[in-house]
C-alpha positions as CSV (number, residue, x, y, z in Angstrom):
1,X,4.8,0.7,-25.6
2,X,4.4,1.1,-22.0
3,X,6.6,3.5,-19.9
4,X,8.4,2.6,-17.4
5,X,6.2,4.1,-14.3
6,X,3.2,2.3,-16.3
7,X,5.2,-1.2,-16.4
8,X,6.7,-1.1,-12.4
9,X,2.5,-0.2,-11.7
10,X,1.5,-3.4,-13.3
11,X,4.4,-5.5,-11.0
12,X,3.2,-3.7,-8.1
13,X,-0.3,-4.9,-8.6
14,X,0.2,-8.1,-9.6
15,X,2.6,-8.5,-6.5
16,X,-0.3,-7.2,-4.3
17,X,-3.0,-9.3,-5.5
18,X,-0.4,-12.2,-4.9
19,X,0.0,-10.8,-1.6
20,X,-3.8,-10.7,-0.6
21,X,-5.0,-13.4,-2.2
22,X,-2.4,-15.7,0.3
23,X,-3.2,-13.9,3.2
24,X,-7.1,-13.2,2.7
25,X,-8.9,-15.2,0.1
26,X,-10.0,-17.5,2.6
27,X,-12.5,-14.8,4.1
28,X,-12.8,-12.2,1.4
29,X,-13.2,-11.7,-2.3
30,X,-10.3,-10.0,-3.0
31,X,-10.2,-7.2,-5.9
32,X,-7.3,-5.5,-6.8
33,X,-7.8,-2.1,-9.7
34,X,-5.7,0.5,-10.8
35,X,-8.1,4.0,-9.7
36,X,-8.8,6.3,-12.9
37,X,-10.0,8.7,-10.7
38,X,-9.8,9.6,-6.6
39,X,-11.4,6.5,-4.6
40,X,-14.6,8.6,-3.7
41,X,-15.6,8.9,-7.3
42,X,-14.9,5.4,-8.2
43,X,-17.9,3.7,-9.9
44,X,-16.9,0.3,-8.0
45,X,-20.3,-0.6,-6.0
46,X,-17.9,-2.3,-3.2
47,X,-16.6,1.3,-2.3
48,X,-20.3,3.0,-1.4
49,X,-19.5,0.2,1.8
50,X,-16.5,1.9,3.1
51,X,-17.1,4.2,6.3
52,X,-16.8,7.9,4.9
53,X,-16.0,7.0,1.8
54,X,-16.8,10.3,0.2
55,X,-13.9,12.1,1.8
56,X,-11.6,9.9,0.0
57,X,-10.5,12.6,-2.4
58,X,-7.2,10.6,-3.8
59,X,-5.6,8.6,-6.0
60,X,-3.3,5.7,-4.6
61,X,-1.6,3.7,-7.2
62,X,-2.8,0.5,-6.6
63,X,-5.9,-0.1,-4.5
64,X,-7.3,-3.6,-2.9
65,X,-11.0,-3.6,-2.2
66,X,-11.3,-6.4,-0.2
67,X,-15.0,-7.7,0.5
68,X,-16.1,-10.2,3.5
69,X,-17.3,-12.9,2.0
70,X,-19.6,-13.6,5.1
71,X,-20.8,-9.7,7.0
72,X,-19.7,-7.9,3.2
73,X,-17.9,-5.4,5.3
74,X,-15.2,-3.5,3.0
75,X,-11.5,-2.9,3.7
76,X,-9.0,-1.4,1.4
77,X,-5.6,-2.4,1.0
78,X,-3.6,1.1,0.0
79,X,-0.1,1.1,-2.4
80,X,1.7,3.8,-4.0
81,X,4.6,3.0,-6.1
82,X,7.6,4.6,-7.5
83,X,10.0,4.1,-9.5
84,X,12.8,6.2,-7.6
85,X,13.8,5.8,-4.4
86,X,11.3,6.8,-1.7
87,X,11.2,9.7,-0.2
88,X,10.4,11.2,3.2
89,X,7.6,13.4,1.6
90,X,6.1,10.4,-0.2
91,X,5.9,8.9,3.3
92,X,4.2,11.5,4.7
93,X,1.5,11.2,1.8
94,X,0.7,7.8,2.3
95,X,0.5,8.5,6.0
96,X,-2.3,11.0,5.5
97,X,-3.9,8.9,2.7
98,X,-3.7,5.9,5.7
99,X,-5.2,8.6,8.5
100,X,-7.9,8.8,6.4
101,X,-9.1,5.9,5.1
102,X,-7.9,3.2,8.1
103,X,-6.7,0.9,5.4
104,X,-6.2,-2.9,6.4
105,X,-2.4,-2.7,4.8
106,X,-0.6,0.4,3.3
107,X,2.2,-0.3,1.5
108,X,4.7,1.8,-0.6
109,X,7.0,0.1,-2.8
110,X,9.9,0.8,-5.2
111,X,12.9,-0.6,-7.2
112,X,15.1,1.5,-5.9
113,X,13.9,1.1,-1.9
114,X,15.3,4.1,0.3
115,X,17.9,6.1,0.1
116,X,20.7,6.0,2.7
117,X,19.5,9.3,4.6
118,X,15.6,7.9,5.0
119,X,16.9,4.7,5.5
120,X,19.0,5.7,8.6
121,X,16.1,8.3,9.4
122,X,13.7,4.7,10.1
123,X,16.4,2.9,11.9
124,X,15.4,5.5,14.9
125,X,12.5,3.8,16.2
126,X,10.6,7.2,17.3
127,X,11.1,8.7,14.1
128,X,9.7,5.1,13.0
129,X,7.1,5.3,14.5
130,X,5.8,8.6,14.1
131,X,6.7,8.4,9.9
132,X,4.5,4.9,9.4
133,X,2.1,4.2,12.1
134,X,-1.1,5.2,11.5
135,X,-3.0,3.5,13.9
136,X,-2.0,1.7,16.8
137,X,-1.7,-1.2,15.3
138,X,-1.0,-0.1,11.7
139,X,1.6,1.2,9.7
140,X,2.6,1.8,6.2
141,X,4.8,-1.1,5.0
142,X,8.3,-0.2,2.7
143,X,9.2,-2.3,0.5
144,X,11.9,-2.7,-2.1
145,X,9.7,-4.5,-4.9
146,X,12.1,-6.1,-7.9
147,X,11.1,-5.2,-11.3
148,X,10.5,-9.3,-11.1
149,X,8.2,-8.9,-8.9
150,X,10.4,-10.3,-6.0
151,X,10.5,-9.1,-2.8
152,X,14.1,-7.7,-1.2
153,X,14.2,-9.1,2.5
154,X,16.7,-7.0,3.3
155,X,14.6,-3.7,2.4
156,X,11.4,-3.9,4.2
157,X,10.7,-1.4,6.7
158,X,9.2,-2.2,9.6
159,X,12.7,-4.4,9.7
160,X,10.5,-6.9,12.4
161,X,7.9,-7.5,9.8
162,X,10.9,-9.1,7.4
163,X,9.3,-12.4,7.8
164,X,5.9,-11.8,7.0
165,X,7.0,-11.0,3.2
């Protein structure tokens, strides 16, 4: 039998090929794998497309490889999981995985959300912003993802992107 890490990774992917598939699968072909290996030495032929991808020398979780359906220009969708409540160092990982490989969405998702001190830490809008942008117009999405697959509205950091889940 599955453990539970295993289990919450098969929820979080299913909840992100939900996710894309509503948002995208009008202009890409979506794809959505669990990585056996970092993203630069995955054997996927959609990856070879990605800008640099050879200094991609990680694992995330989850991983969309999303694929325009018209230019066949690649973006990847990033998504770490756990089954804990996040923490302030997982953020920071994410962040540097998101430096890296301009992802089109980052997301980080648990059960469990964030505790009360990281929680208050991201209600300072600075410390915000400096712990989940990565671009100017990006930034690492936190979400409290239900072992049903549901999304908590009332855990999602940034709190102004509440209605977009």
């Amino acid at each position: 039998m599955a453990n539970k890490k295993q289990e919450y990774t098969i929820i979080a992917k299913q909840w992100l090929e939900n996710f894309l598939n509503e948002k995208y699968s009008n202009k890409f072909t979506i794809k959505v794998i669990l990585p056996t290996s970092n993203i630069s030495k995955l054997p996927d032929p959609e990856i070879k497309f990605v800008n640099n991808y050879t200094l991609f020398d990680f694992k995330p979780d989850v991983l969309g490889i999303l694929t325009d359906k018209k230019t066949k220009k690649v973006e990847l969708v990033l998504l770490n999981r756990s089954t804990s409540a996040i923490s302030v160092k997982e953020i920071g990982e994410v962040n540097v995985y998101s430096l890296i490989t301009a992802p089109i969405h980052s997301f980080i998702v648990s059960p469990k959300g964030l505790p009360t001190e990281v929680n208050t830490l991201l209600l300072n809008e600075s410390i915000e912003d400096s712990l989940l942008n990565y671009s100017s117009e990006k930034e690492i999405v936190i979400l409290k993802l239900l072992e049903n697959g549901k999304i908590d509205n009332k855990n999602i950091f940034p709190r102004r992107l509440k209605n977009y889940f």
